[in-house]
C-alpha positions in Angstrom: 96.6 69.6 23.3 95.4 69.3 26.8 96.8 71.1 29.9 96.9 69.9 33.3 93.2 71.1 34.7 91.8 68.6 32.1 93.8 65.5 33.0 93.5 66.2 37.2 89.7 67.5 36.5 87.9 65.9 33.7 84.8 65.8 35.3 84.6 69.2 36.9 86.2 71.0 33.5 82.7 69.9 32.0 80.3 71.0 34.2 81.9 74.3 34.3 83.4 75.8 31.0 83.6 79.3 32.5 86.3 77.7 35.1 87.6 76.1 32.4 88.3 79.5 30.5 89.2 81.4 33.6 91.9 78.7 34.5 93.6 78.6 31.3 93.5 82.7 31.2 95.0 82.9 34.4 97.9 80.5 33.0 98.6 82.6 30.3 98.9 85.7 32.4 101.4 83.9 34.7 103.2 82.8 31.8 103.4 85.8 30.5 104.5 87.6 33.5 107.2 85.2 33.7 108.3 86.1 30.2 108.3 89.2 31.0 110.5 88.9 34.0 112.9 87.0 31.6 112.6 89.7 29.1 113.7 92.2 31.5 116.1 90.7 33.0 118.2 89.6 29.7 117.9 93.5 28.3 119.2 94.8 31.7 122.5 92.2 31.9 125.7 92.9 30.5 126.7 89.4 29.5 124.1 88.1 27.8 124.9 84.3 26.9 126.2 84.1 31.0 123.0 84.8 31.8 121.3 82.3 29.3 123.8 79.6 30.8 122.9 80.3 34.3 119.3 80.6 33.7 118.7 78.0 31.1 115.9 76.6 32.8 113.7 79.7 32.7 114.5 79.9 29.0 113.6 75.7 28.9 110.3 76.7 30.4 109.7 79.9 28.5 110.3 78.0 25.0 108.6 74.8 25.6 105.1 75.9 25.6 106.2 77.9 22.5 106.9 74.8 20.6 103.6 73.1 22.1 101.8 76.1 19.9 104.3 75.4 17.0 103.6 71.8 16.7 100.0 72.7 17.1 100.2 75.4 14.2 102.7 72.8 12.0 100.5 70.1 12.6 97.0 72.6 11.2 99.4 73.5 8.6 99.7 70.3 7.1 95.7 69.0 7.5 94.7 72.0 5.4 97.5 71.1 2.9 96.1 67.6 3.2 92.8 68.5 2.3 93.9 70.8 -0.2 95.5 68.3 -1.9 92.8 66.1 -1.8 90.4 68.3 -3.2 93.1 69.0 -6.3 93.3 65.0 -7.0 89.7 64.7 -7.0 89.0 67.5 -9.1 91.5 66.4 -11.7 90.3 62.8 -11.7 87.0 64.5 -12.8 
């Protein structure tokens, strides 16, 4: 999973992991102000699936990194299944 500071910086995202770190923090927290916002904003409305029509691309852009970190999760899931798996056939082969 890579984010946007490694494919416009490769080079400069390896000589300096600390800015690495601090870029990706900093994207969270702006993410998570956004959701926030979102949050809010959906508790305080009266009609609530108005407001998810009107503002379907904030809910778009709140979701997708979401799945990004499902997929992610799914994908880890299934390797350790994989190898689980693995290790069971081989250790009734023996």
């Amino acid at each position: 999973m890579t984010d946007k500071t490694e494919i416009f910086f490769p080079q400069e995202m390896g000589k300096h992991p600390l800015l690495y770190h601090i870029i990706n923090v900093g994207n969270a927290f702006i993410w998570g102000l956004f959701v926030s916002e979102f949050v809010i904003l959906f508790s305080i409305c009266k009609k609530k699936v108005n407001y998810l029509v009107k503002h379907w691309l904030e809910l778009f852009i709140i979701i997708l990194p979401m799945l990004a970190l499902a997929r992610f999760l799914l994908i880890s899931k299934y390797l350790y299944l994989s190898k689980q798996t693995y290790l069971f056939v081989k250790l009734q082969k023996i």
